[in-house]
N, C-alpha and C positions, 0 to 999 in steps of 0.2 A: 933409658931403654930404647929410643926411638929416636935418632935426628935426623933432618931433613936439611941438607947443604944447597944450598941455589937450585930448589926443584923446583922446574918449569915441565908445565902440559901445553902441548900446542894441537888442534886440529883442526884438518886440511877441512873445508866443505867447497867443492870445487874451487874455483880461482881462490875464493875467498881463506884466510888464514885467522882460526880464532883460536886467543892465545888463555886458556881455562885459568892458568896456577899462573902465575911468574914472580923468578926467581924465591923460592918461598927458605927462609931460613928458620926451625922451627925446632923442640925439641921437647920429650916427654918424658917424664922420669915414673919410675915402677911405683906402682899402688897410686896413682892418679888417676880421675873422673873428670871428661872433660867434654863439652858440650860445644857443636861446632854448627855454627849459623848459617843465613845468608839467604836472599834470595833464589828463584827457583834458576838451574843455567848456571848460580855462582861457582862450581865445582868442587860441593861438598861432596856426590859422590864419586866423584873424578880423586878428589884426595882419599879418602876412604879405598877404594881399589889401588893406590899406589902403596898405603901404607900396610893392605896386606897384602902385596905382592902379585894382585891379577891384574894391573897393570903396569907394565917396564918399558913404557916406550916414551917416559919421561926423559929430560934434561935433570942433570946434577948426578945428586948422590941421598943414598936414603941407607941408613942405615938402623937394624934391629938386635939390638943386643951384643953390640960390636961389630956384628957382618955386612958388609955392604950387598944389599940384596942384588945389584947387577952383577956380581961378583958368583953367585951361585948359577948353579948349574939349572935346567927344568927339575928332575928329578930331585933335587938339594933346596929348590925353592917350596916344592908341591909338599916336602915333608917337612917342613916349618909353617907353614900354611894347615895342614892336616894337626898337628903335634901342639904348638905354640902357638895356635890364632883361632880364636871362634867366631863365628861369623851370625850376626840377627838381623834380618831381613823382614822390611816392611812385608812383603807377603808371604813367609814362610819357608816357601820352601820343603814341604814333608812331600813322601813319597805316597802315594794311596793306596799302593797295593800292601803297603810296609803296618805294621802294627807300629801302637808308639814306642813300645820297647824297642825295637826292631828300629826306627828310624832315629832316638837315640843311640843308639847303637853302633849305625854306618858308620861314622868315624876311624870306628876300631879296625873293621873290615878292611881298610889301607895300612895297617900298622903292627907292628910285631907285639899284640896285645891279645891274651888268650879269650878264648870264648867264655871262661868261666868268669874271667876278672870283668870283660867287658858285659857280662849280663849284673852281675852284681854290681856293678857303676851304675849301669842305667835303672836298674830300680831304685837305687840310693837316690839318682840326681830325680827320677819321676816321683817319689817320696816327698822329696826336700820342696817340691815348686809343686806340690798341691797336687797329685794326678796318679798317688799309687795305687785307687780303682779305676785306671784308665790305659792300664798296662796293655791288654791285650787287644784295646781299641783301635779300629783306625782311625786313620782322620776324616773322614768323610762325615763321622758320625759325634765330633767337637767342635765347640764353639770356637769363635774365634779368639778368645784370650786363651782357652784350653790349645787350641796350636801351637800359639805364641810361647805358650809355659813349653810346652815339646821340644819346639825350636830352641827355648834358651837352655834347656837340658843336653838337648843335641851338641851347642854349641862347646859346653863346660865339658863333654862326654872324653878329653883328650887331656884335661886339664889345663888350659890355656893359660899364657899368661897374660894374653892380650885380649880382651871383647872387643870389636868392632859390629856395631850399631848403627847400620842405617834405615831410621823413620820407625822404629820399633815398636812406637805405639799408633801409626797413622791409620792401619784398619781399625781401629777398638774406640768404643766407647770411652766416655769421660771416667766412667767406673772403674771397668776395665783397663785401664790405660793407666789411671793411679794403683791399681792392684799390681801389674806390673812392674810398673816405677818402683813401688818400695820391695817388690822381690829384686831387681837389680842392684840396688843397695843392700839389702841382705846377704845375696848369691857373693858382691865386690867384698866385701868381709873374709867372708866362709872362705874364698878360694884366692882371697889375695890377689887381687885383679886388676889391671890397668885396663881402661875402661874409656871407649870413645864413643859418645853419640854426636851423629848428626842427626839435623830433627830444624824441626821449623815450630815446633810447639813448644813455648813456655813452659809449659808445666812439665817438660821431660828435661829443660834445660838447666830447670830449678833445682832438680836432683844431682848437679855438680860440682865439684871441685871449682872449676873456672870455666868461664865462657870467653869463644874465641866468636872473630865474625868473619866471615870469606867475602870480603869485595873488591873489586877491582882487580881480582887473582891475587891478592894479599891476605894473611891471618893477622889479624889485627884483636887485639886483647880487648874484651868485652864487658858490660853490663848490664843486667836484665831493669830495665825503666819503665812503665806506664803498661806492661803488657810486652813490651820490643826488647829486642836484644840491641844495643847500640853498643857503636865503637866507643875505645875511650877516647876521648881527647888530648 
């Protein structure tokens, strides 16, 4: 679903030149969960925006689903991004003026998807993650795992085939955080989902497939030890 051919991140900070990724050869196949480490600076989310396309000012070749995403156009990029990528972000992201149906919703709002289909999506997905009396709520007035549940409805509101997860549970409680977790693995079922967190926490890293670690601008194949994510040897 995903390869990653000799991708290297470079940025300029004045004279100085810091190299994030280098040469990374990498590759992800459909219905995988995978859990991506490292210290803080290692360019977990540096890889995270290349793999879904907000950032192209990488070296190599990245390809999704057969296309090479340098290869697409702004417009050809923004509607692969909208359609086939959802996006969960440590701090949400909802709009306040928006109700939560309504900022599930947005998605649709870019895309040749009726008003009717996309209102009956977003109560289905606000249903399925806990929050169908919370439909005509905004945010101002939810908790913080009740946003996070919005956000990850927001995200699936397109049908994705790919979640992209950066720090998902880092505002939320220990609680909160594992209530999430197992809706993640529920939600990667239901909608058949390739599935990428990055996260510095254990306990979000435990809910995958394989753990990788980013050091030294390398992904290097992982395992979770004593509390730490460690390379293998």
């Amino acid at each position: 679903m995903i390869r990653l051919e000799h991708v290297s991140r470079v940025f300029q900070d004045g004279t100085k030149r810091l190299e994030i990724l280098n040469e990374l050869d990498w590759s992800l196949e459909t219905g995988q969960s995978i859990a991506v480490m490292g210290r803080s600076g290692s360019g977990k989310s540096t890889l995270l925006n290349i793999l879904g396309g907000l950032d192209r000012e990488y070296e190599g070749k990245v390809f999704f689903d057969g296309q090479e995403l340098k290869q697409l156009n702004d417009r050809q990029i923004a509607q692969l991004r909208n359609q086939k990528i959802g996006y969960i972000f440590q701090s949400f992201h909802l709009l306040d003026q928006l109700t939560c149906e309504e900022n599930v919703m947005l998605p649709s709002w870019f895309a040749e998807m009726s008003h009717d289909a996309a209102l009956q999506r977003a109560k289905d997905l606000l249903t399925r993650v806990g929050l169908a009396h919370k439909i005509g709520t905004r945010p101002q007035r939810l908790s913080g795992g009740e946003k996070q549940r919005v956000a990850i409805a927001r995200a699936l509101m397109m049908k994705p085939a790919l979640l992209l997860c950066d720090e998902p549970t880092g505002n939320l409680d220990e609680a909160t955080g594992e209530e999430i977790l197992q809706l993640f693995l529920r939600l990667q079922k239901e909608e058949h989902l390739t599935l990428i967190l990055v996260t510095h926490e254990i306990r979000t890293a435990e809910i995958a497939d394989q753990v990788f670690v980013l050091q030294q601008g390398k992904l290097v194949q992982g395992k979770l030890e004593d509390g730490h994510a460690v390379a293998h040897s």
